[in-house]
C-alpha positions in Angstrom: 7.8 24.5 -11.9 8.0 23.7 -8.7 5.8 20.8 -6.9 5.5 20.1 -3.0 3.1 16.8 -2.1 2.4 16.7 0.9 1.7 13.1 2.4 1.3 10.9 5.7 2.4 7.9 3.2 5.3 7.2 2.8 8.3 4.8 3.6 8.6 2.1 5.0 5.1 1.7 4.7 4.7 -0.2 1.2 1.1 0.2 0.1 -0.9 1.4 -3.4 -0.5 5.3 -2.0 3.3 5.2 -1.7 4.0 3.7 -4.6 1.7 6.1 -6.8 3.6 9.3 -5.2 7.1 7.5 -5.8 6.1 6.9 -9.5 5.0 10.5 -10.0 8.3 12.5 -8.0 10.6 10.2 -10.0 8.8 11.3 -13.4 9.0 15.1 -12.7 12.4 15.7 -13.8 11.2 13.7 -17.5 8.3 16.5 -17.5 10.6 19.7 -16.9 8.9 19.6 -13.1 11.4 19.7 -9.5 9.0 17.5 -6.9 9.5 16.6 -3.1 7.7 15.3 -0.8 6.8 16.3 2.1 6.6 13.3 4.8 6.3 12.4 8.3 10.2 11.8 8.0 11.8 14.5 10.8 8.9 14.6 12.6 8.2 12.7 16.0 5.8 10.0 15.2 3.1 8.0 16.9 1.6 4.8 15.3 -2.0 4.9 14.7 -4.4 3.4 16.9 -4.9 -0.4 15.9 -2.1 -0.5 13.1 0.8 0.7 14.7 3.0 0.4 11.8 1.7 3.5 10.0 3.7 6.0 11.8 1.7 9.8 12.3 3.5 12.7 12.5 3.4 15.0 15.4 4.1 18.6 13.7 2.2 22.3 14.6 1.4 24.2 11.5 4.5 26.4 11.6 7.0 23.3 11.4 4.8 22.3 8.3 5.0 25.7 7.1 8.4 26.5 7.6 9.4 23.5 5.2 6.7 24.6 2.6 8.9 28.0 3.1 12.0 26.6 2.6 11.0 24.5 -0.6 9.3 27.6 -2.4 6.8 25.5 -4.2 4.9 27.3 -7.3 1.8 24.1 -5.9 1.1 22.2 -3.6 -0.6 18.7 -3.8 -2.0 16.8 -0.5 -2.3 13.2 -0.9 -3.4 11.9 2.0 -6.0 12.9 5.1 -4.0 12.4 8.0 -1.7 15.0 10.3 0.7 16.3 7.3 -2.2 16.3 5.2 -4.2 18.6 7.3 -1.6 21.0 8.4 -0.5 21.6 5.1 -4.0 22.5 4.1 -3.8 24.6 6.8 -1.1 26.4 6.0 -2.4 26.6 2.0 -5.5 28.0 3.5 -4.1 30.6 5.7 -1.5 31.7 3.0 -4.3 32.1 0.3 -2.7 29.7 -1.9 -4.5 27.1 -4.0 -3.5 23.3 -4.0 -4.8 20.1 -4.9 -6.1 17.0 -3.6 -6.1 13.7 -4.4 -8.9 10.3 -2.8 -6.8 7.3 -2.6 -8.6 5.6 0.2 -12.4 4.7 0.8 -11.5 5.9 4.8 -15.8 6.0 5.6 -15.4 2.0 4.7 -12.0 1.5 6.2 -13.4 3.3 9.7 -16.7 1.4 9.8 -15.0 -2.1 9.2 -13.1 -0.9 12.6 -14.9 1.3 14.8 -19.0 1.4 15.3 -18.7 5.0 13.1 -21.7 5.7 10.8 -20.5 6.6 7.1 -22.2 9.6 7.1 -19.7 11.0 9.8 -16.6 10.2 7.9 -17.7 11.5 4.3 -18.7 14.8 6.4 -15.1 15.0 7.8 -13.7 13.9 4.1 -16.0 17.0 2.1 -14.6 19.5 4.8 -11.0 18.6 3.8 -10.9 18.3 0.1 -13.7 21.1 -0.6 -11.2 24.1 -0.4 -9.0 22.2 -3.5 -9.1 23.2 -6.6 -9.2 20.0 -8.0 -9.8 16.3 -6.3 -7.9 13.4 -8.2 -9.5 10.5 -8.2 -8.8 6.9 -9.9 -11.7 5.9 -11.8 -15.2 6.9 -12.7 -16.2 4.5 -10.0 -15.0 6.0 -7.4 -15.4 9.7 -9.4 -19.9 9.1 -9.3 -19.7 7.7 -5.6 -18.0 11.0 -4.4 -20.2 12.9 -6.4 -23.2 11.2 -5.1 -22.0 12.2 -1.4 -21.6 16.0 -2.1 -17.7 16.3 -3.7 -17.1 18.7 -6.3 -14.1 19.6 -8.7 -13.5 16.2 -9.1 -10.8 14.7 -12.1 -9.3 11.9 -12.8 -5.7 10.8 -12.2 -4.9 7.1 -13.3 -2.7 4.9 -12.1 0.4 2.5 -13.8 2.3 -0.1 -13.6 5.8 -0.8 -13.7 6.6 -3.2 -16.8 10.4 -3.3 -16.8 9.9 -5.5 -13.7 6.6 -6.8 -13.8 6.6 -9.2 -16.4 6.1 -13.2 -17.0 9.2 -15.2 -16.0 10.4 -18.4 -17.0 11.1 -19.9 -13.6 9.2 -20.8 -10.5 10.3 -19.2 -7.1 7.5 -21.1 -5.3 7.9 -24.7 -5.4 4.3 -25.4 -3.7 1.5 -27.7 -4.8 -0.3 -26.3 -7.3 -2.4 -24.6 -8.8 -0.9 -21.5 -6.4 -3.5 -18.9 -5.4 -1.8 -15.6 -4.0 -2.6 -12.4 -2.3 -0.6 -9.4 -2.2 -1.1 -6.5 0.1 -1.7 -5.4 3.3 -3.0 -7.5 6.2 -6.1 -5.8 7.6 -9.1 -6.3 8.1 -10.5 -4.1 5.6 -9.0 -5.9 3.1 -11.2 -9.3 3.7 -8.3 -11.2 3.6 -10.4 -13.7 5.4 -12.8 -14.1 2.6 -9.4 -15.4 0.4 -8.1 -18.1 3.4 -11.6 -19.4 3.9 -12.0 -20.8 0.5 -12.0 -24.2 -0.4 -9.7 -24.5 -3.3 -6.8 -27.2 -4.5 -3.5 -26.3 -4.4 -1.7 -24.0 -2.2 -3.1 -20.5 -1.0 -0.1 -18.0 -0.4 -0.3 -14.5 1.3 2.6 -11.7 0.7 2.6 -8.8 2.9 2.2 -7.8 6.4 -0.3 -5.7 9.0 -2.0 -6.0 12.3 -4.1 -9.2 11.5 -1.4 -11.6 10.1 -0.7 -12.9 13.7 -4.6 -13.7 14.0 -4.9 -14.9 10.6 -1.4 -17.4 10.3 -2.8 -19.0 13.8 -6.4 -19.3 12.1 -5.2 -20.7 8.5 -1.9 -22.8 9.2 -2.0 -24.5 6.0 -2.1 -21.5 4.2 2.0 -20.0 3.6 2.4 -16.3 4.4 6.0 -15.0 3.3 5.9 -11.6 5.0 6.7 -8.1 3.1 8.8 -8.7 -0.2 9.2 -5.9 -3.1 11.0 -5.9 -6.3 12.3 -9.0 -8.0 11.4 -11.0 -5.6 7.4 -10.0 -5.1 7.7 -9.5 -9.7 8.4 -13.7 -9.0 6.7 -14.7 -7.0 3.7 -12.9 -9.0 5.3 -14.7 -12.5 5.1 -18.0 -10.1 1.8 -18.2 -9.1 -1.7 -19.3 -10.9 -3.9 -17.0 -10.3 -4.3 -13.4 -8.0 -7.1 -13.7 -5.6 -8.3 -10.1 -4.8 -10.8 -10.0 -1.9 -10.9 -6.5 -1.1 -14.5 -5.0 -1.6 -13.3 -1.4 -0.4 -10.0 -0.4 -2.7 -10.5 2.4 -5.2 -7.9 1.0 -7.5 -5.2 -1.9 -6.5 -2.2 -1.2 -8.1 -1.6 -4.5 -7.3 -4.2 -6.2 -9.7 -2.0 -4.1 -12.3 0.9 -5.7 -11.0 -0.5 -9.2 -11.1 -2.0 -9.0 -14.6 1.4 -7.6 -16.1 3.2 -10.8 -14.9 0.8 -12.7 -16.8 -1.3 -13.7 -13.7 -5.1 -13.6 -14.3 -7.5 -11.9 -11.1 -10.3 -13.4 -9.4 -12.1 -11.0 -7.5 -15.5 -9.4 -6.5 -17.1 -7.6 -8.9 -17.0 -3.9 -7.1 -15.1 -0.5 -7.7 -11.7 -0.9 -8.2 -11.2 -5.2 -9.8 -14.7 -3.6 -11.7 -12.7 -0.7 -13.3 -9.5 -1.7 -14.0 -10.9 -5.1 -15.8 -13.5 -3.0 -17.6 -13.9 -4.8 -21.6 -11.1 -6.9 -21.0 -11.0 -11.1 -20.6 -7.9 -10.9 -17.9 -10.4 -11.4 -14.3 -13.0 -13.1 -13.6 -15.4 -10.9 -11.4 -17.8 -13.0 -9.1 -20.4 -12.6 -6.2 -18.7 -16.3 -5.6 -14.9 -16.0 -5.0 -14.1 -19.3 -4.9 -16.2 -19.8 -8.6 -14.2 -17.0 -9.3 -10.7 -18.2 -8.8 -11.9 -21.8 -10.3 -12.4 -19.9 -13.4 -9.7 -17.8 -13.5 -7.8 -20.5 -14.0 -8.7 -21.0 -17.7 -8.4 -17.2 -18.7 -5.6 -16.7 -21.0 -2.3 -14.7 -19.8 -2.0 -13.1 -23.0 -5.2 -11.0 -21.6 -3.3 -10.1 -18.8 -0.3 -8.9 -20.5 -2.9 -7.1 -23.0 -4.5 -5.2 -20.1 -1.1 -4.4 -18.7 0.0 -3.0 -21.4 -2.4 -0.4 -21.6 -1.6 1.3 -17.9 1.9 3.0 -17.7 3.2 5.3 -15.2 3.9 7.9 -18.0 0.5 8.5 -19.2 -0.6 8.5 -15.3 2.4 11.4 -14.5 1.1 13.3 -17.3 -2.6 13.2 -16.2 -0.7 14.2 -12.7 1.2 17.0 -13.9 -1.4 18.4 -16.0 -3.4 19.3 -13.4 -1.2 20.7 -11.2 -0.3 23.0 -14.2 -3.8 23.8 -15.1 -4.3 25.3 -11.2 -1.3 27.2 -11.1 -2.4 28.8 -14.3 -5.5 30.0 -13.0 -4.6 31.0 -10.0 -2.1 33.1 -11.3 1.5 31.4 -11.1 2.0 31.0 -14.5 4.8 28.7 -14.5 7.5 29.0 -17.0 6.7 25.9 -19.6 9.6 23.1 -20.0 10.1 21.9 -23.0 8.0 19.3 -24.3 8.8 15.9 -23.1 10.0 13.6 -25.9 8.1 10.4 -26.8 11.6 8.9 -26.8 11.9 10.4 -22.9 8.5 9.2 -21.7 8.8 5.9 -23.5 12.6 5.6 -21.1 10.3 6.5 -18.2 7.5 4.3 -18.5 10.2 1.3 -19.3 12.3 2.3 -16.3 15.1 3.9 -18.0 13.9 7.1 -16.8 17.2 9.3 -16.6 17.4 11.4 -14.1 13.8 10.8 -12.9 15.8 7.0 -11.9 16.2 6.1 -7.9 14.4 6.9 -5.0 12.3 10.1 -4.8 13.5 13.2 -3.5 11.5 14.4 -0.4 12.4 17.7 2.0 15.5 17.5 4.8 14.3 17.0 8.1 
C-alpha cells in the first residue's frame, strides 16, 4: 500500500507535528506500507505572518496534483491546515477520492492569542476542512469531546510516542547551573505562555531550549534566565537527563510530545492541569498538575523518576504507527482500494522499531522530489 501525507510541517521547523509524521514514514516500511510526504520543499515559500520561520508554500492545485500523480498513492492523509493541506484536499475532492485528516493544533486558541479573531470563526473554517475526511485523528479523548462539542464528526484516535533509545536517564550532567534546574522545551511563542514559566519565582536556575518569534522579547525581559537556542538529539536527550524538573506552561497543546520526552529521561512535569499535561499524566504519579505553577514545579520536585520512566514506558512510536496505519487501511477498504495485505509485522520487527533499530524504516523520511 501506498501512503501520500500531505503537510505544511515539516523540516527545518522542529515542533510536536514534524516529529509525529517522521516517526510514522520511517515505520511504514516495518508495517509492509511505502509513505512520502508531501512538503512545502520545491515550492516557493513565504513565511507566515508574525512567525516568519514557518515557511508556506506557494503552489496552484495542479502543481499539488501533478506530484499526487506522480506518487500514485492508494491514500492520502493531510496533516496540517495550511496551503499544502488545502490544495491537496482540493485535489482529493475534485478526483473523488477519500483521504484522511488528522487535529494536531488548537489553531481557534493559537489565532485568538494573536489576532482580535472570535473562536467561533476559526472552528467554522476548521469543520469546513476536515468534514469531507473519512476519518479525523486526533490525540486524546480531550481533545476528541472538545471537537465533538463544536460540530466534528468521524473522529478517532491516533496516539502519540516517544523515542526511548534516546530518551532516557543519563549519568552525567550537561548543565553545570545552580540548581534545582527548571527547563522548558519548545517553541517560543506566545501561545505557548512561556511567560507564565520565566515569571515564577523559583530557586535555582530556569533554562529555556528552543527558538520562535518572542525569544528576542523574552531573553531582554528575563536575563537571568539561560536560553540555549534550538538543540535535538543527544544533546536536547541531556540536557532533559540534566535538569530537575520540566515546566510545561502551555494551556493550548493537544498533546506535547515533549512532556513524553521529558518523563522518559526520568524528569518529572509541572504543568497546568488542562488538555494535553491532563491526558498524558492521566492515573499516573510522574506531574504534578496545578492551577499554581510555581506550587506545581515546587512539588514536582519530590515526585519519584521511576514514575516517569513508568509512564514512558507505556507510549511507543510502534503502537502509535499502528493506530496510524490502521486507519488508513480501514478507509481504503471501504472506499474500495482494497490494498494487497503485507505480511504481519513481527513483534520482533515492531519491538526493533519502537527501540530504534527499525531496519529499513531507520534515517530520515522519504518525502516526494521537488
Amino acid at each position: 500500500m501506498r501512503v501520500l501525507v500531505a503537510t505544511d510541517a515539516w523540516r527545518p521547523q522542529v515542533n510536536g507535528v514534524v516529529r509525529s509524521l517522521e516517526q510514522m514514514i520511517q515505520a511504514a516500511p516495518v508495517l509492509g506500507i511505502t509513505a512520502q510526504a508531501l512538503t512545502p520543499e520545491g515550492f516557493h515559500q513565504v513565511g507566515l505572518p508574525s512567525y516568519p520561520d514557518i515557511r508556506l508554500a506557494l503552489a496552484t492545485r495542479r502543481m499539488l496534483a501533478a506530484r499526487i500523480s506522480d506518487f500514485a498513492p492508494d491514500h492520502i492523509h493531510i496533516a496540517t491546515e495550511g496551503p499544502i493541506g488545502w490544495l491537496t484536499r482540493a485535489v482529493c475532492l475534485a478526483q473523488k477520492r477519500p483521504f484522511t485528516t488528522s487535529y494536531h493544533t488548537r489553531f481557534p486558541q493559537y489565532i485568538a492569542a494573536r489576532w482580535p479573531i472570535p473562536e467561533s470563526w476559526s472552528y467554522r473554517l476548521l469543520r469546513r476542512f476536515h468534514g469531507p475526511a473519512a476519518a479525523v485523528m486526533v490525540s486524546t479523548a480531550t481533545v476528541e469531546e472538545e471537537l465533538r462539542q463544536h460540530g466534528f464528526e468521524k473522529l478517532v484516535r491516533w496516539g502519540r510516542g516517544v523515542d526511548l533509545s534516546l530518551f532516557h536517564p543519563r549519568p552525567q550532567s550537561l548543565l553545570d547551573l545552580p540548581r534545582p534546574i527548571f527547563l522548558y522545551v519548545g517553541r517560543v511563542a506566545v501561545e505557548k505562555n512561556v511567560e507564565a514559566f520565566l515569571s515564577l519565582k523559583l530557586p535555582g536556575s530556569k533554562v529555556v531550549v528552543g527558538d520562535g518569534p518572542a525569544r528576542a522579547d523574552l531573553e531582554r525581559a528575563f536575563p537571568e534566565a539561560r536560553f540555549l537556542g534550538l538543540k535535538e538529539g543527544e544533546e536536547l536527550a541531556g540536557i532533559y537527563a540534566s535538569s530537575d524538573v520540566f515546566v510545561f506552561p502551555s494551556l493550548t497543546d493537544t498533546f506535547g510530545i515533549v512532556l513524553l520526552e521529558a518523563a522518559a529521561s526520568g524528569l518529572p512535569v509541572a504543568a497546568f492541569p488542562v488538555q494535553g499535561p491532563r491526558d498524558v499524566f492521566a492515573g499516573s504519579a510522574a506531574a504534578v498538575l496545578d492551577e499554581d505553577l510555581r506550587s506545581a514545579a515546587m512539588q514536582a520536585l519530590r515526585v519519584p523518576r521511576e514514575a516517569c520512566l513508568e509512564l514512558a514506558a507505556r507510549h511507543s512510536w510502534a503502537a502509535s504507527a499502528a493506530q496510524f496505519y490502521g486507519h488508513i487501511r480501514r478507509v481504503a477498504r471501504e472506499a474500495g482500494y482494497f490494498p494487497r495485505e503485507p505480511e504481519p509485522a513481527t513483534t520482533t520487527t515492531l519491538t526493533a522499531f519502537a527501540s530504534g533499530r527499525g531496519g529499513e524504516g531507520r534515517g530520515l523520511p522519504q518525502r516526494l522530489p521537488a
